[in-house]
C-alpha positions as CSV (number, residue, x, y, z in Angstrom):
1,X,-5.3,-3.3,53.4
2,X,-7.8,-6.0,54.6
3,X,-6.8,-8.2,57.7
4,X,-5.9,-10.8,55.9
5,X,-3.7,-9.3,53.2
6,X,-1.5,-7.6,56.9
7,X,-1.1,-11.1,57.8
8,X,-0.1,-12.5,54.8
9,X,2.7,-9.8,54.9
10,X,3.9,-10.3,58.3
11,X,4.0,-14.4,57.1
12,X,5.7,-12.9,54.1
13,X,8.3,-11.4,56.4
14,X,8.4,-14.2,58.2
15,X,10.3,-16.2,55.2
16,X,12.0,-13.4,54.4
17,X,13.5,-14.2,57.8
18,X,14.3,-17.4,56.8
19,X,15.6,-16.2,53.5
20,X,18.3,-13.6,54.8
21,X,19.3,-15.2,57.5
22,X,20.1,-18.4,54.7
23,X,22.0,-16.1,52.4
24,X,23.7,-14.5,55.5
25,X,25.2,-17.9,56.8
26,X,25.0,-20.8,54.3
27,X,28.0,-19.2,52.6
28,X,30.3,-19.2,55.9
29,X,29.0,-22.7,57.2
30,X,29.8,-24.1,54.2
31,X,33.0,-22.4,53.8
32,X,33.8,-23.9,57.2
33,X,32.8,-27.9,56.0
34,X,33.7,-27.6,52.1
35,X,36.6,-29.7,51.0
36,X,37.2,-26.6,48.5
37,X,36.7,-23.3,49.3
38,X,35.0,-22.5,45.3
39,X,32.5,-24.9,46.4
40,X,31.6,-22.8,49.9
41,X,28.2,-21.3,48.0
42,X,27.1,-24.7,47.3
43,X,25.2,-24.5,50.7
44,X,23.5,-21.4,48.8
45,X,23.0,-23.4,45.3
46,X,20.9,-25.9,47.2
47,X,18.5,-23.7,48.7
48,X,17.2,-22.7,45.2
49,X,18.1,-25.5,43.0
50,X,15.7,-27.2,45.9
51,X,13.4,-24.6,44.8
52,X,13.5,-25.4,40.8
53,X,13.5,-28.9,41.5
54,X,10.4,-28.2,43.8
55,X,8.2,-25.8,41.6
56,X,6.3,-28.5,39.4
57,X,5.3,-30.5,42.7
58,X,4.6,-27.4,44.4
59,X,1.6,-26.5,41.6
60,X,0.4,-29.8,41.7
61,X,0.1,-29.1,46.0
62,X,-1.6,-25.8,45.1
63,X,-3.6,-27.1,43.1
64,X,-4.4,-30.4,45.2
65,X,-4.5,-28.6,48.7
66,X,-5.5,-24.4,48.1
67,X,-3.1,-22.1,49.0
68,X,-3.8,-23.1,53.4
69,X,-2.8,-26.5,52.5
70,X,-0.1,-26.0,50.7
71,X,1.2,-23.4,52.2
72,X,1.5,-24.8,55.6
73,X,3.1,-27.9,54.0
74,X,5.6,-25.9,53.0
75,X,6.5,-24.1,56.3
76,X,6.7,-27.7,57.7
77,X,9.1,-28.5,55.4
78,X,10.9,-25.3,56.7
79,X,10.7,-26.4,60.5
80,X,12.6,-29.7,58.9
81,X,14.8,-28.5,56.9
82,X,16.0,-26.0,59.8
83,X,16.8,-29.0,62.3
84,X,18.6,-31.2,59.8
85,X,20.8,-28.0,58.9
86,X,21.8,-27.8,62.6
87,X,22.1,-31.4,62.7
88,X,24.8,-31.2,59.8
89,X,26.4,-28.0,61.0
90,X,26.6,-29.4,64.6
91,X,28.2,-32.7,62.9
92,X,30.3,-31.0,60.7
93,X,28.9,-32.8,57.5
94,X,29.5,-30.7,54.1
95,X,26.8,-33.3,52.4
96,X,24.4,-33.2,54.8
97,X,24.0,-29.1,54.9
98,X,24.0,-29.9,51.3
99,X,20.6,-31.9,51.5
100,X,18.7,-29.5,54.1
101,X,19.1,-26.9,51.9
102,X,17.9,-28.8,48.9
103,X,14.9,-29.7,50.8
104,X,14.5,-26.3,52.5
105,X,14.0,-25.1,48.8
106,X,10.4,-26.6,48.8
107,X,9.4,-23.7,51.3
108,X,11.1,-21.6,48.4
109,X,9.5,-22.3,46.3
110,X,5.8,-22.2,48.4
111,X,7.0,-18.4,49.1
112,X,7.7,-17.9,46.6
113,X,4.0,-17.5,45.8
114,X,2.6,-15.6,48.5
115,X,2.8,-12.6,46.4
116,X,0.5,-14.2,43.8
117,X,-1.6,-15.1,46.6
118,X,-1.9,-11.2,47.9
119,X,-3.5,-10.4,44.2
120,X,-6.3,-12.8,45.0
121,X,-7.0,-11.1,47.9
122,X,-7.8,-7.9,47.1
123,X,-10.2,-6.4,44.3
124,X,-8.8,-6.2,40.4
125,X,-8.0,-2.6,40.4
126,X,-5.7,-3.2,43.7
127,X,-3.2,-6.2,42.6
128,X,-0.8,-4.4,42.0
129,X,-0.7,-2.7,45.4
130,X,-1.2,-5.9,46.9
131,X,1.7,-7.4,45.6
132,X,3.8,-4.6,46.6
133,X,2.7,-4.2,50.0
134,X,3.0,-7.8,50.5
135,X,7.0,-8.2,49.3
136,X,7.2,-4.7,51.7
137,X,6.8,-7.0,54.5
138,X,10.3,-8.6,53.5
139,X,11.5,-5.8,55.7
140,X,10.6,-8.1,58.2
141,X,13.4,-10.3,57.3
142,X,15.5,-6.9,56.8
143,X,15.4,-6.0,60.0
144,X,15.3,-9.6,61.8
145,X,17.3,-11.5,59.2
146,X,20.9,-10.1,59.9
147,X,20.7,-9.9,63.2
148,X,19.2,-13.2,64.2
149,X,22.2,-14.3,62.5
150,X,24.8,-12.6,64.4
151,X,23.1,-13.0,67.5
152,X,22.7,-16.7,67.9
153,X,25.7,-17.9,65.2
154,X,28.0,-18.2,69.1
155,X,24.9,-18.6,71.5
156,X,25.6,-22.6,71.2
157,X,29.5,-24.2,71.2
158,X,29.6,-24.8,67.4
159,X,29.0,-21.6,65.4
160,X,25.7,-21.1,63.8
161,X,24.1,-24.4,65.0
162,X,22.0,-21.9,67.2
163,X,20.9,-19.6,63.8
164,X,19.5,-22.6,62.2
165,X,17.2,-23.9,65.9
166,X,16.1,-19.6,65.6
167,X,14.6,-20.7,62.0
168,X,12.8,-23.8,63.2
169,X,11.4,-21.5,65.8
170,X,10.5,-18.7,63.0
171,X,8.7,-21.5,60.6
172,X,6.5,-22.5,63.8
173,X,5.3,-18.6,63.8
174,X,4.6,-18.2,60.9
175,X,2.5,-21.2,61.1
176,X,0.3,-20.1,63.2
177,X,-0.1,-16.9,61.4
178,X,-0.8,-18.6,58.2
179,X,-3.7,-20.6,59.8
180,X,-5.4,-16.9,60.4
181,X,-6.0,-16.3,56.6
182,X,-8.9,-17.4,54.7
183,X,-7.7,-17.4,51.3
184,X,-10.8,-17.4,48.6
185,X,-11.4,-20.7,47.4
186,X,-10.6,-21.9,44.5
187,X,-13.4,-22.2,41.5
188,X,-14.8,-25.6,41.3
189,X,-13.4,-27.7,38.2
190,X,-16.5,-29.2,36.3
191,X,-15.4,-32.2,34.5
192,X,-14.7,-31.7,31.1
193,X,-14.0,-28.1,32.3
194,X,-11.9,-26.1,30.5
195,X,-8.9,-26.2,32.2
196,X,-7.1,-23.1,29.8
197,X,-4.9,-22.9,27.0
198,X,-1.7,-25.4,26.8
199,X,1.4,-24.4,29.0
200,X,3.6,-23.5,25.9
201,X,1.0,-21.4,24.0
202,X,0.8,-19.4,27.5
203,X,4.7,-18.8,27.5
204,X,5.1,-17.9,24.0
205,X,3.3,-14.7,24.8
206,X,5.5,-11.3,24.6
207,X,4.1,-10.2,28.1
208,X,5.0,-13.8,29.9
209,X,8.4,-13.7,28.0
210,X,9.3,-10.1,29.4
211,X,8.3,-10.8,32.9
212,X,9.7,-14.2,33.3
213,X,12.8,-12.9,31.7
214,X,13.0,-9.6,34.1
215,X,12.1,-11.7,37.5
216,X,14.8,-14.6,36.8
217,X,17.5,-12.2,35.6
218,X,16.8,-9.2,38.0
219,X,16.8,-12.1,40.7
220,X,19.8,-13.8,39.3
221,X,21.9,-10.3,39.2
222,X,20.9,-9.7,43.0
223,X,21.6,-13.4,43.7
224,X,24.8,-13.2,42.3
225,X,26.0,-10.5,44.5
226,X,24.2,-10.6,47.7
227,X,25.0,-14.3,47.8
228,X,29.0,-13.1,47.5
229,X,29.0,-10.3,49.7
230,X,29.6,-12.2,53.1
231,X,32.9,-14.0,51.1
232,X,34.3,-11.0,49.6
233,X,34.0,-8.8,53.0
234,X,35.6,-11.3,54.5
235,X,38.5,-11.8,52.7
236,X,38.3,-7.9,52.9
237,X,39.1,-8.4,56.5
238,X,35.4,-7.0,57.7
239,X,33.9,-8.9,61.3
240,X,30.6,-10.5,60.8
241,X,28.8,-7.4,62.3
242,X,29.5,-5.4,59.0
243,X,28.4,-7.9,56.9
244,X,24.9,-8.6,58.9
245,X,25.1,-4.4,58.1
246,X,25.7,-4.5,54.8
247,X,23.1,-6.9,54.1
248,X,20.4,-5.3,56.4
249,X,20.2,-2.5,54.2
250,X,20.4,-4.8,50.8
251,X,17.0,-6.1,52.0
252,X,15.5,-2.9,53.2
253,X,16.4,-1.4,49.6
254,X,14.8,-4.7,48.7
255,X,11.3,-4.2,50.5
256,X,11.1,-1.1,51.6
257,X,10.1,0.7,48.3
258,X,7.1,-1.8,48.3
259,X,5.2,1.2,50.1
260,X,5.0,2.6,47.0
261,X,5.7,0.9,44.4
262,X,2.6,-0.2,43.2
263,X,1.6,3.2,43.0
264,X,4.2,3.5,41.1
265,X,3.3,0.5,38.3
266,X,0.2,2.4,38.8
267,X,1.0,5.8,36.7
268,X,4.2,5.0,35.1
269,X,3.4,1.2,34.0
270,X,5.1,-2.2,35.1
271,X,7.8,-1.5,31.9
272,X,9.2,1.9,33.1
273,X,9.4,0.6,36.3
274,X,11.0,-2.3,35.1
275,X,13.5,-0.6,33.3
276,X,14.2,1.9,36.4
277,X,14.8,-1.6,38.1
278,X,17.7,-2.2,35.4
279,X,19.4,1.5,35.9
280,X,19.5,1.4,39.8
281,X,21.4,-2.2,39.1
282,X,23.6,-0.6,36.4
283,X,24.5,1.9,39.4
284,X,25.1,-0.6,41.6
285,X,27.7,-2.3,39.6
286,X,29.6,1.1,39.1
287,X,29.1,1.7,42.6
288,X,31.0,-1.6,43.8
289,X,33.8,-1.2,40.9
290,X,35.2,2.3,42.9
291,X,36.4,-0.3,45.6
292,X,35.8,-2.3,48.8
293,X,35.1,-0.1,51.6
294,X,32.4,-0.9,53.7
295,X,30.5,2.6,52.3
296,X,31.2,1.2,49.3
297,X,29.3,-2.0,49.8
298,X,26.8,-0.8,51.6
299,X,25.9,2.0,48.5
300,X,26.0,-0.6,46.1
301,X,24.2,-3.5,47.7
302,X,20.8,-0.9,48.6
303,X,21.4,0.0,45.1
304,X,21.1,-3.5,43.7
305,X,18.1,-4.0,46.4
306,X,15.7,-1.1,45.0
307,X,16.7,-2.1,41.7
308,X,15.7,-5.8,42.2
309,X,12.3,-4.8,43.9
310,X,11.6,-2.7,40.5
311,X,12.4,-5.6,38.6
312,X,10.2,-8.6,40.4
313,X,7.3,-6.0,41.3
314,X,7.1,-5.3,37.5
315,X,7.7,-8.8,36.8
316,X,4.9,-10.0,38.9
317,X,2.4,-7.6,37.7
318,X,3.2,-8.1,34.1
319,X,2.9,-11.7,34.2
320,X,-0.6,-11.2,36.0
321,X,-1.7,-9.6,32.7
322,X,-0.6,-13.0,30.9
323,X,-2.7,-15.9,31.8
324,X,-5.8,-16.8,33.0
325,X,-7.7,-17.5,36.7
326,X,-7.7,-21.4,35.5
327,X,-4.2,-21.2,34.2
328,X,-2.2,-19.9,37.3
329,X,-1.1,-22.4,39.1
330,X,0.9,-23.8,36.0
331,X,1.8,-20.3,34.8
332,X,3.0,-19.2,38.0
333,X,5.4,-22.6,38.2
334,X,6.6,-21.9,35.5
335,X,7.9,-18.6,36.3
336,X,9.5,-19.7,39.9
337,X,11.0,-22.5,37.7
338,X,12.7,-19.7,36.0
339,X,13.5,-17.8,38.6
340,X,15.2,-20.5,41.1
341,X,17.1,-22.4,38.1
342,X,18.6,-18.7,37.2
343,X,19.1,-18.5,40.9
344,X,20.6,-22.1,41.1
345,X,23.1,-20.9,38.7
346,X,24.4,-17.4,40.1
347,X,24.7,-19.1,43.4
348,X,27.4,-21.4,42.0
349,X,29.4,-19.0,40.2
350,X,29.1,-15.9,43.2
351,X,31.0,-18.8,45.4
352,X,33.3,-19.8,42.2
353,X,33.8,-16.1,40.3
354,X,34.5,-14.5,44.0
355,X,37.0,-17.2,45.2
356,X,39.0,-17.3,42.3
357,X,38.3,-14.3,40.1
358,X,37.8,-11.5,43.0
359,X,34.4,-9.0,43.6
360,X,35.5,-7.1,40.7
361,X,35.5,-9.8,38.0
362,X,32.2,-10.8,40.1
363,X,30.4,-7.4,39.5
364,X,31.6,-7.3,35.6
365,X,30.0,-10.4,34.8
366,X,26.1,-8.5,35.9
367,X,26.4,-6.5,33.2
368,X,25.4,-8.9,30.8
369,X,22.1,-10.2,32.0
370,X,21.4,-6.4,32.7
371,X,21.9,-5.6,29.5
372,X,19.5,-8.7,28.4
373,X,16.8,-7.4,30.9
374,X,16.9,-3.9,29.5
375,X,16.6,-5.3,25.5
376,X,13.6,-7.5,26.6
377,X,11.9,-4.4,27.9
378,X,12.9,-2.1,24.5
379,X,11.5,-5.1,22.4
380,X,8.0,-5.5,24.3
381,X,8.0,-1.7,24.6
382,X,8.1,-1.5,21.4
383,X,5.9,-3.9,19.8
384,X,2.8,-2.6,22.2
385,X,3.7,0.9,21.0
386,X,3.6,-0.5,17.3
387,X,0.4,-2.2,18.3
388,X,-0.8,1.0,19.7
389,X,-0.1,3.3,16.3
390,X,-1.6,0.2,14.2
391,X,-4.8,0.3,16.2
């Protein structure tokens, strides 16, 4: 690990920060301000269907600025965003929370990209480690994340107004570590250069499908259940404390196996891993449909964390394998496009399916992008072992 890969982890943690401490208290505040309580995950929605909307401008900012540029854009966005959210939850002003969120999403969707980043700096033969040790420092936000949230959520008069001033305070950090990493510069664009093959032509590919396929869905399965957990422990009568818990060792089962597993893709290849991925969140599912004690959630919701860090590691690495130096920026947008509209989506129903359907309805409804995930792997697995006997 080279000095500036560590600090692109610890800014890597840094959002994951940002990104727990979200999940862990968008879902309340807006329960608080909605008019409805289906609509309390809206809060939740925003945060990624900022991040869809984002992606296409976000490409044209890495491409226009590097990686510095844009980057640090984005974590001013951050700093923004986290004021206006107090602002609204101070005010008690459902549409407002609504719009930080949104605009919160364009730092979403910039970190989203910091583990394509970590490839880049690193030699070929060590992406894959790279990327894995770079969403490893999510355990940043593991460890931080929850309990940021329950310790300032009563430090100020109105509940959680203090959570969002801690993330203003975080994006300022992670500024400043940011500005300590000398990303290699992009390759000059002759004019007339060839600027790569057409975006379509590049997601028509079997590898791009598989891995843009395994990152939304695996993300859109964890999504859908992390982004429910506060609600349904809640009206399973648990204090805050055990839901800061609960989702404290969701994200360490989210970051933690980054230690290893690169080394993993390494020997075993990003498929199997990919498809471990879909049997951990298969046993998470059964897991949470024995019942709703708080061993219970916590099993299930470390479950569905390793499973997800299969899935996106895999995903990640595959869809390195699928386009070009000159195409990534728009392949990579792509992908995130993917990725936060599935997100955009579970958000909406966790908040609607656990409100009015219950966690058990919730959890029955994973199955079916699981089972999607797992027949996208069989089919690439077995056209490349087709491929293989043809050769």
């Amino acid at each position: 690990m080279n000095r500036h890969l560590l600090l692109l982890t610890l800014v890597q943690g840094l959002f994951l920060v940002n990104n727990v401490t979200f999940i862990a208290i968008n879902g309340l505040v807006g329960l608080q301000l909605a008019p409805y309580g289906w609509m309390a995950t809206l809060p939740v929605m925003g945060y990624v269907v900022g991040g869809a909307l984002a992606a296409p401008l976000v490409a044209r900012t890495q491409a226009r600025f590097g990686r510095q540029g844009s980057f640090q854009i984005g974590l001013l966005v951050a700093l923004g965003s986290a004021l206006l959210a107090a602002w609204a939850a101070q005010s008690r002003q459902f549409g407002l929370l609504l719009a930080a969120t949104v605009i919160a999403g364009y730092y979403n969707a910039n970190g989203q990209l910091y583990r394509f980043a970590a490839a880049e700096l690193v030699a070929p033969h060590w992406r894959e480690k790279a990327v894995s040790l770079v969403l490893a420092g999510g355990l940043l936000g593991a460890v931080v994340g929850p309990n940021l949230a329950a310790w300032t959520r009563t430090v100020l008069p109105t509940p959680f107004v203090g959570a969002y001033l801690a993330l203003a305070l975080v994006a300022l950090l992670a500024m400043g570590v940011l500005a300590l990493i000398e990303f290699p510069p992009a390759p000059a664009a002759a004019a007339g250069a060839d600027r790569g093959r057409p975006l379509g032509q590049i997601m028509r590919q079997p590898a791009f499908i598989v891995a843009t396929v395994g990152a939304a869905l695996g993300y859109g399965v964890m999504n859908l259940l992390m982004a429910a957990t506060p609600l349904a422990m809640q009206v399973c009568g648990f204090e805050f404390g055990a839901t800061a818990q609960v989702l404290q060792w969701h994200v360490i089962g989210m970051y933690a196996p980054g230690f290893f597993t690169g080394h993993l893709i390494r020997r075993f290849g990003a498929l199997a891993v990919m498809g471990a991925g879909v049997v951990l969140n298969l046993l998470c599912v059964a897991v949470a449909l024995t019942g709703v004690e708080l061993t219970q959630f916590l099993a299930a919701l470390t479950l569905l964390g390793v499973g997800w860090n299969f899935l996106f590691t895999g995903s990640t690495t595959l869809a390195l394998t699928a386009y070009r130096p000159e195409e990534k920026d728009r392949a990579q947008a792509a992908i995130n496009f993917w990725v936060f509209a599935t997100m955009a989506v579970t958000s909406f129903a966790s908040g609607a399916l656990v409100t009015t359907q219950g966690w058990t309805w919730l959890n029955l409804g994973s199955l079916l992008p699981l089972l999607v995930t797992g027949a996208a792997l069989a089919w690439l697995g077995l056209r490349r072992r087709a491929a293989s006997a043809g050769a």
